[in-house]
NUDOMAR-736316 format. One record per residue: x, y, z of N, C-alpha, C, O in turn; residue number from 1; residue in one letter. Coordinates in Angstrom, 2 decimals, m for minus. Each point is the difference from the previous one (the first is absolute). Example, Ala and Ser with C-alpha at 12.3 -4.5 7.8 and 13.67 -1.06 7.14 Angstrom:
// NUDOMAR-736316
n_x,n_y,n_z,ca_x,ca_y,ca_z,c_x,c_y,c_z,o_x,o_y,o_z,n,res
13.19,m5.69,7.80,m0.89,1.19,0.00,0.90,1.20,0.00,1.04,m0.02,0.66,1,A
m1.39,1.07,m1.38,0.82,1.19,0.06,m0.77,1.09,0.73,0.51,1.11,0.17,2,S
***
This chain:
// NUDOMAR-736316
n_x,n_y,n_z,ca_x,ca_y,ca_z,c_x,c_y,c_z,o_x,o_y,o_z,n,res
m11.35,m40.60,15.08,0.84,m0.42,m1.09,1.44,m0.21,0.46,0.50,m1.11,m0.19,1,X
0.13,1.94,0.70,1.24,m0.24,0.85,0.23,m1.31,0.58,0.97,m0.75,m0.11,2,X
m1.99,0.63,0.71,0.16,m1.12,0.84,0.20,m1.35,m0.45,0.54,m0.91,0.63,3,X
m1.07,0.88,m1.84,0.05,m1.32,m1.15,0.90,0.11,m0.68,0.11,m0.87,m0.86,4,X
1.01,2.04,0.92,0.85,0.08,m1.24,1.32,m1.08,0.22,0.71,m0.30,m0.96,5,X
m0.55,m0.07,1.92,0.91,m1.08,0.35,m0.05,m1.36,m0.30,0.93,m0.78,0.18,6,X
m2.40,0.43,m0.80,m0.57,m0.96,m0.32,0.42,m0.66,m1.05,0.25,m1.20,0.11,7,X
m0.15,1.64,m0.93,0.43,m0.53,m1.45,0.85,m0.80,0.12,0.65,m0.33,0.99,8,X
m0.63,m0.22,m2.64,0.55,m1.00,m0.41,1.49,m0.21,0.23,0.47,m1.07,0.40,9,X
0.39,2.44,m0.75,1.24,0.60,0.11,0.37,m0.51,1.77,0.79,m0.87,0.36,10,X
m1.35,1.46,0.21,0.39,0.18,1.22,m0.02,m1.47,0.97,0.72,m0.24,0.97,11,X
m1.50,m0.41,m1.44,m0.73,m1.68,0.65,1.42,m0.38,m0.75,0.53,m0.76,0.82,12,X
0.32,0.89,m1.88,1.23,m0.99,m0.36,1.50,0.31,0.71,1.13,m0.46,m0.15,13,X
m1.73,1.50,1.02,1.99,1.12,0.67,m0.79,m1.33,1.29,m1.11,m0.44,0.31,14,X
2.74,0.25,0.12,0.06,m0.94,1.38,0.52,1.26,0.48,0.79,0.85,m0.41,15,X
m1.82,m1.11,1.89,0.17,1.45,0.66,1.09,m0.82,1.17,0.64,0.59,0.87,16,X
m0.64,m1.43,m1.01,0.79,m0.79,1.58,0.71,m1.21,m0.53,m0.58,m0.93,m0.56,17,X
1.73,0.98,0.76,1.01,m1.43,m0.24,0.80,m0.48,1.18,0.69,0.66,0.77,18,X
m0.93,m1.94,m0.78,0.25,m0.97,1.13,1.79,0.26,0.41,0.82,m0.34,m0.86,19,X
m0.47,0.77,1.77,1.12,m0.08,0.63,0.81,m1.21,m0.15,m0.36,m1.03,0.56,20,X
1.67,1.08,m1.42,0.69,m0.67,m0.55,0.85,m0.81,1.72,0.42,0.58,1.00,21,X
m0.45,m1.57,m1.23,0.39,m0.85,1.75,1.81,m1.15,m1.10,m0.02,m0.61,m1.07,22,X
0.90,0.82,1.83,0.95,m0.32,m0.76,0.10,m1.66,1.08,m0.31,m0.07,1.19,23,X
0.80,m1.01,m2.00,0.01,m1.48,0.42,0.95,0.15,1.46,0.35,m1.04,0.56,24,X
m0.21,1.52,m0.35,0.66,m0.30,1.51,m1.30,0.44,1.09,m0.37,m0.68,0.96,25,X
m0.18,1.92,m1.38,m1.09,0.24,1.16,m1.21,m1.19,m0.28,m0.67,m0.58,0.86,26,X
0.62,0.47,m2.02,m1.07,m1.38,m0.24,0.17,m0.81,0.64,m0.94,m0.60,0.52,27,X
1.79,0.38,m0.37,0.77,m1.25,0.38,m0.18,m0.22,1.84,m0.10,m0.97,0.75,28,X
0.12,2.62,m0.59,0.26,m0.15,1.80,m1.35,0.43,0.16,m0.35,m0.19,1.17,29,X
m0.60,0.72,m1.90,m1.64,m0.22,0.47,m0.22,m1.24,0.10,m0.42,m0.50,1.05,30,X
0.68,m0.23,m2.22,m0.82,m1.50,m0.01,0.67,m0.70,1.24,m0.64,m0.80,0.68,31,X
1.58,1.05,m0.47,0.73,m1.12,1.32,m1.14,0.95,1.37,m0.45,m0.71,0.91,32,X
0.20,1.80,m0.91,m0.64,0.77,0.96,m1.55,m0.34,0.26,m0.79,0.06,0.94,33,X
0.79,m0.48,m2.33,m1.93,m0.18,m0.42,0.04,m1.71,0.35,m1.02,m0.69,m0.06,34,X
2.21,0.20,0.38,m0.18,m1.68,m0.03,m0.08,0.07,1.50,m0.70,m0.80,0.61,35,X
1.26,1.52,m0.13,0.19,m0.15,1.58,m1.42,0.42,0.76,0.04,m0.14,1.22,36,X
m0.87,0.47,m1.58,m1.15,0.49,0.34,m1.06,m1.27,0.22,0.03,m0.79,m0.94,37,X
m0.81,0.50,1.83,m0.75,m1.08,0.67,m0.82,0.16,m1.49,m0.06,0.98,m0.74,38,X
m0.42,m2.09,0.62,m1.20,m0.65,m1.47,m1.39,1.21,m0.07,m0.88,0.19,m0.84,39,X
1.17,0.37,2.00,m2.00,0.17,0.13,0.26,2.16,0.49,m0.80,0.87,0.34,40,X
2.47,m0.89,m0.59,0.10,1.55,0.01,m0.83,1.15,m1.44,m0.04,m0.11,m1.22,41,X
m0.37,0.91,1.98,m0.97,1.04,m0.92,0.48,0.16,m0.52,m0.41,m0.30,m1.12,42,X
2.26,1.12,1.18,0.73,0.33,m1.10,0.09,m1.08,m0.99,0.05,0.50,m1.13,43,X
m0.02,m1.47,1.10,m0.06,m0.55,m1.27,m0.76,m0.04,m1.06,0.39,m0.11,m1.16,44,X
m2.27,0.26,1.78,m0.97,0.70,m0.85,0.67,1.25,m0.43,0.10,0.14,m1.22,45,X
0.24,0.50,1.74,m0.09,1.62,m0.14,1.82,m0.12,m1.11,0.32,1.06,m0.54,46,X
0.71,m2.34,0.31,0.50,0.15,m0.77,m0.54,0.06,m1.22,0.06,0.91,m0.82,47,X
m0.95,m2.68,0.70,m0.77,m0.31,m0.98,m0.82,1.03,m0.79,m0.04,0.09,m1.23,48,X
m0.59,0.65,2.10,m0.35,1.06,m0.69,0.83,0.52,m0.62,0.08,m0.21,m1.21,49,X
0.81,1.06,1.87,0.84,0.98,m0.43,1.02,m0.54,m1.47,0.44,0.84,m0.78,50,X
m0.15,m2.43,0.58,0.34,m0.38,m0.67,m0.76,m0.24,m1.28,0.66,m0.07,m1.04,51,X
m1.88,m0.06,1.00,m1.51,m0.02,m0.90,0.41,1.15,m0.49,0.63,m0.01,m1.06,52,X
m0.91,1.26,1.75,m0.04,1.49,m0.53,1.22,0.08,m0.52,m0.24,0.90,m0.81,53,X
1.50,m1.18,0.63,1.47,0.52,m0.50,m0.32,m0.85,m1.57,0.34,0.46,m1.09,54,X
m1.03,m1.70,1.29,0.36,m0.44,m1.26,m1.33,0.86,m0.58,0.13,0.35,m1.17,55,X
m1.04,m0.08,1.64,m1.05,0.19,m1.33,0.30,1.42,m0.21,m0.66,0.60,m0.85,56,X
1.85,0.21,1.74,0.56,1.24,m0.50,0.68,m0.28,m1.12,m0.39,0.53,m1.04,57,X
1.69,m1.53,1.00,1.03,m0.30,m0.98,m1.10,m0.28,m1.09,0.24,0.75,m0.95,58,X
m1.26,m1.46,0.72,m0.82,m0.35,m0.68,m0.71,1.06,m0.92,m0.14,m0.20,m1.20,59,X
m0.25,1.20,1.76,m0.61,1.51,m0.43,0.68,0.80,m0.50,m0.34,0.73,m0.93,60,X
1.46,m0.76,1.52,1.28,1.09,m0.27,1.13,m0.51,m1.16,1.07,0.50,m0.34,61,X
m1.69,m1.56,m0.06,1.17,m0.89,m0.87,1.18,m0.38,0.24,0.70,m0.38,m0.94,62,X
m0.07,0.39,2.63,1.37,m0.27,0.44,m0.54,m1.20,1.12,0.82,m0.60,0.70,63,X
***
């Protein structure tokens, strides 16, 4: 029973994790960082991702 008590309805609506607020100047000097990177670099998957997951956080979390 313990183990399920986290389950509920209550608890599925608390955002346990919110996306790290990035202020327009560092945006600004990733994307010039993320442009400089050859077409076929992994990090850019691995932004894409990481950019997928921030919005469907803001998305969940209502921010």
């Amino acid at each position: 029973m313990a183990l399920t008590a986290g389950c509920g309805t209550a608890a599925s609506s608390a955002c346990p994790v919110r996306p790290v607020p990035y202020g327009a100047a560092s945006q600004l000097r990733a994307a010039g960082e993320l442009g400089g990177l050859p077409a076929e670099a992994e990090l850019r998957r691995y932004m894409n991702d990481y950019g997928a997951e921030r919005a469907a956080l803001r998305a969940a979390c209502g921010g």
